[in-house]
Residue frames as qw, qx, qy, qz and C-alpha x, y, z in Angstrom:
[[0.943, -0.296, -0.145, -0.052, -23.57, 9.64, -6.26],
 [0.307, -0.803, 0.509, 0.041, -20.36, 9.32, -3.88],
 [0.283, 0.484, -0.828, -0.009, -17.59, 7.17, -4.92],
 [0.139, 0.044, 0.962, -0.232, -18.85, 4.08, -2.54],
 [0.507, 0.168, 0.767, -0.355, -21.90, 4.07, -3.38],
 [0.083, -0.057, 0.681, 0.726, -24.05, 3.14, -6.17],
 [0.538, 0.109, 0.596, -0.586, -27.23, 2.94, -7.79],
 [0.296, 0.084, 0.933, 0.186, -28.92, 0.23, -9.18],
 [0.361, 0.321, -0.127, -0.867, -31.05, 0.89, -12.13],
 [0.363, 0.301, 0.877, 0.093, -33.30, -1.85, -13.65],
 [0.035, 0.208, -0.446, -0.870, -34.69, -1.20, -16.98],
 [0.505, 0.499, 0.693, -0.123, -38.64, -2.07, -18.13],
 [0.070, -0.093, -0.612, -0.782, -39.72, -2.17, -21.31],
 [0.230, -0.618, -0.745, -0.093, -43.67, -3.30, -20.05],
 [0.288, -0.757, -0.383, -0.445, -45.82, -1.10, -18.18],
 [0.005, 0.547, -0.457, 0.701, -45.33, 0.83, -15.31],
 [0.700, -0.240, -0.668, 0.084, -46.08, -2.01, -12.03],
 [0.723, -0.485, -0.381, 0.312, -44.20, -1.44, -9.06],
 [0.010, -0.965, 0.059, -0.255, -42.53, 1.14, -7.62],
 [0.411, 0.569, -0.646, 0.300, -38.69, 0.81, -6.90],
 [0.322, -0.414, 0.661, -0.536, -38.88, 0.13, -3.07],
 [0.812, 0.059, 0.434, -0.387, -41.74, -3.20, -4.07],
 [0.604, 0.592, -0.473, -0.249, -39.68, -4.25, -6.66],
 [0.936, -0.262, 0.221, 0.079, -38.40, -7.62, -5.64],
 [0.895, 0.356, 0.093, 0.254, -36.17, -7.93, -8.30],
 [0.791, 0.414, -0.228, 0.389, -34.77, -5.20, -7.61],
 [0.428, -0.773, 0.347, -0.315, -34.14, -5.09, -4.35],
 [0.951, -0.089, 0.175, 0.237, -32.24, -8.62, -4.87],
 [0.619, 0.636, -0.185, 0.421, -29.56, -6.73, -7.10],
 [0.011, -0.819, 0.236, -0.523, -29.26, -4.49, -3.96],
 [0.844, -0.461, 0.211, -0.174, -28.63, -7.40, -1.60],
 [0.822, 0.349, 0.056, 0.446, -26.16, -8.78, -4.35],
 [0.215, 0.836, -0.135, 0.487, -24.36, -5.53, -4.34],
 [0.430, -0.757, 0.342, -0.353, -24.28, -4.97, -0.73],
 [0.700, -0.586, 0.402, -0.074, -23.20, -8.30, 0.89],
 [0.902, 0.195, 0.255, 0.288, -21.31, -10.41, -2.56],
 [0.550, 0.602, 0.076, 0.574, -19.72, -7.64, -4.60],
 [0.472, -0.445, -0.190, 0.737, -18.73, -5.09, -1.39],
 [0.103, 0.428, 0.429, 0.789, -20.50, -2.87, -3.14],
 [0.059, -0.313, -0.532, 0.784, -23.02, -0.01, -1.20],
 [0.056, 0.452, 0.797, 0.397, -26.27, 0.18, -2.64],
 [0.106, 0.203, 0.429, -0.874, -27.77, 4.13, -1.74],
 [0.406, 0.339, 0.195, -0.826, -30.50, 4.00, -4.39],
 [0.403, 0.156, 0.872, 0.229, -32.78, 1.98, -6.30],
 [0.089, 0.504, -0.053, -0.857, -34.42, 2.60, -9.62],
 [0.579, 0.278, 0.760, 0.097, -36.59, 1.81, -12.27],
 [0.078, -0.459, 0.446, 0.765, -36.57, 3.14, -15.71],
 [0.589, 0.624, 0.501, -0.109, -39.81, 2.88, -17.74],
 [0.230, -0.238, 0.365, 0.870, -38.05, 3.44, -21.37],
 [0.033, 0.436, 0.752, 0.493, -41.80, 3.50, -23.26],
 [0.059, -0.966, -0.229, -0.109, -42.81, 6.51, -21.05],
 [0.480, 0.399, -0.412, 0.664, -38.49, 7.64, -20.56],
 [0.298, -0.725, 0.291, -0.548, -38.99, 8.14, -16.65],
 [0.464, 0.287, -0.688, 0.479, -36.99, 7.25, -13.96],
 [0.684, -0.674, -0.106, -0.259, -39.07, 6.47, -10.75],
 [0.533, 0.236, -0.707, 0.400, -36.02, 6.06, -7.47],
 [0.583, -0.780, 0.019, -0.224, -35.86, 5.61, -3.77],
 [0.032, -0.768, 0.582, -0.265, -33.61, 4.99, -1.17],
 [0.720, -0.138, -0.678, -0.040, -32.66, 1.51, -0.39],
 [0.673, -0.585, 0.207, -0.402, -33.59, 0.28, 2.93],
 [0.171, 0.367, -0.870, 0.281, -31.06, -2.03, 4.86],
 [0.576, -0.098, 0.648, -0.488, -34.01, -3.27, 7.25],
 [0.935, 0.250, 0.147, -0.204, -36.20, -4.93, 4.27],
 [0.596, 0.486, -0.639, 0.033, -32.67, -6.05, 2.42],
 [0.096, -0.439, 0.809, -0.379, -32.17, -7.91, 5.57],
 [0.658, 0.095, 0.582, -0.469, -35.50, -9.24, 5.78],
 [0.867, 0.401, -0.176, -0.236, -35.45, -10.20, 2.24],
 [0.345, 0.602, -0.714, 0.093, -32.42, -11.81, 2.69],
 [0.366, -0.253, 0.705, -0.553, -34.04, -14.07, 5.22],
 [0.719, 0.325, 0.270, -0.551, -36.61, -14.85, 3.27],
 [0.546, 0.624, -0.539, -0.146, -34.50, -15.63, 0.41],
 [0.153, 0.273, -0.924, 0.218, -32.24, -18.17, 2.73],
 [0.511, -0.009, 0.726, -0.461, -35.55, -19.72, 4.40],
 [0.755, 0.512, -0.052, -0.407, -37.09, -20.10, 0.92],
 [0.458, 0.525, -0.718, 0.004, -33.49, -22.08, -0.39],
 [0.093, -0.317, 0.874, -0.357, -33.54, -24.16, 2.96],
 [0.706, 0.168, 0.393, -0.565, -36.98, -25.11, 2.26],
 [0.491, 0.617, -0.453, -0.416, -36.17, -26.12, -1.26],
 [0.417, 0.482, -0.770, -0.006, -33.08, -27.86, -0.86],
 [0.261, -0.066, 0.873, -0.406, -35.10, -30.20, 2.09],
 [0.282, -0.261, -0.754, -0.533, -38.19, -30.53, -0.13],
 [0.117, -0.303, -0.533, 0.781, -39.85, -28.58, 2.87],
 [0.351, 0.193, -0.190, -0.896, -42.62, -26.73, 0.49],
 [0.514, 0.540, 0.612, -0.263, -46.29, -27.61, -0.44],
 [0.264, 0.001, 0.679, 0.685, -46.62, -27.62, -4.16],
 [0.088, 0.458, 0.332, -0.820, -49.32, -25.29, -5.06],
 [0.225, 0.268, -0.535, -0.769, -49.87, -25.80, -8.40],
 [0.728, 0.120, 0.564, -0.372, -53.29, -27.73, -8.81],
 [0.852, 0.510, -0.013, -0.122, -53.38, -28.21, -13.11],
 [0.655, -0.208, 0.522, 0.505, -50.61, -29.95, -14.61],
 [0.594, 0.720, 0.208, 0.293, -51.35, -28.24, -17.64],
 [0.024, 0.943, -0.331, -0.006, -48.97, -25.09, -16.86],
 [0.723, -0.420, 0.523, 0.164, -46.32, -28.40, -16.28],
 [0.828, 0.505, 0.196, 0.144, -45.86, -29.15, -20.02],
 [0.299, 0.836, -0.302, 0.346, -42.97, -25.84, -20.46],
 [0.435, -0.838, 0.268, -0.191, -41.37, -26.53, -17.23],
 [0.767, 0.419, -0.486, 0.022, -38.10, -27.37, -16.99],
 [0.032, 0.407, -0.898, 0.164, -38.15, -29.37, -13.88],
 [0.819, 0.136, -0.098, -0.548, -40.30, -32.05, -14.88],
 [0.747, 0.254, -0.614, -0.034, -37.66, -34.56, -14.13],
 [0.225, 0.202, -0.630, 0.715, -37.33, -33.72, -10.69],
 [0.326, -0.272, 0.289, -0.858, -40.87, -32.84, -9.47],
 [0.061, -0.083, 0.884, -0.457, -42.53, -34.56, -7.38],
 [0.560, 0.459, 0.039, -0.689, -45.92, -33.41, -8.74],
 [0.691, 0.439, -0.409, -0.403, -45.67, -35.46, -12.09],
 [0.988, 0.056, 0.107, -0.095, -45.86, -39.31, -12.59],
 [0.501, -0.458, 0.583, 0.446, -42.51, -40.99, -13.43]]
C-alpha cells in the first residue's frame, strides 16, 4: 500500500455475511477516514479469523458519497423526529436504552 493510502481492515469473529464492498460498517470507517481523519481509503477488508481469510476490494468514492448522504438524511430525520417508528411489539423495548425519550412508550 502507498504511503497515502490505507486500508481498512475490520475483523469478524461470526460467520462469513457480507462481502467487503456490502459491508456497511465498513464502508463508514472508509468515509471516516476519507473526509474526518485526511486519510485515503484504497481498500476495504474483512478478515474472517475462524476460517483466517481475508476477503478485499477497492473502495468506491461514488457509494462513500452516497452513503454519506444517506447517513446525513438519516441524522436530519432524527434530529427533527422526521421518521415513522417501525417497531410494532414493545416487547424488544424492555433493553433499550432510549426508553426515556421515545415516543413509542407511555410516560
Amino acid at each position: 500500500m502507498d504511503n497515502d493510502k490505507v486500508e481498512i481492515i475490520d475483523y469478524k469473529t461470526g460467520s462469513i455475511r457480507n462481502l467487503p464492498q456490502d459491508d456497511l460498517q465498513l464502508n463508514l470507517y472508509a468515509l471516516v477516514c476519507r473526509d474526518y481523519l485526511d486519510l485515503i481509503p484504497a481498500k476495504l477488508s474483512l478478515y474472517f479469523l475462524k476460517i483466517n481469510q481475508k476477503t478485499s476490494v477497492d473502495v468506491s468514492n461514488l457509494y462513500i458519497d452516497l452513503l454519506k448522504n444517506l447517513v446525513l438524511n438519516t441524522a436530519d430525520k432524527i434530529l427533527s423526529q422526521n421518521f415513522t417508528i417501525t417497531q410494532e411489539s414493545l416487547q424488544n423495548c424492555n433493553d433499550c436504552c432510549y426508553q426515556k425519550i421515545c415516543p413509542k412508550l407511555p410516560n
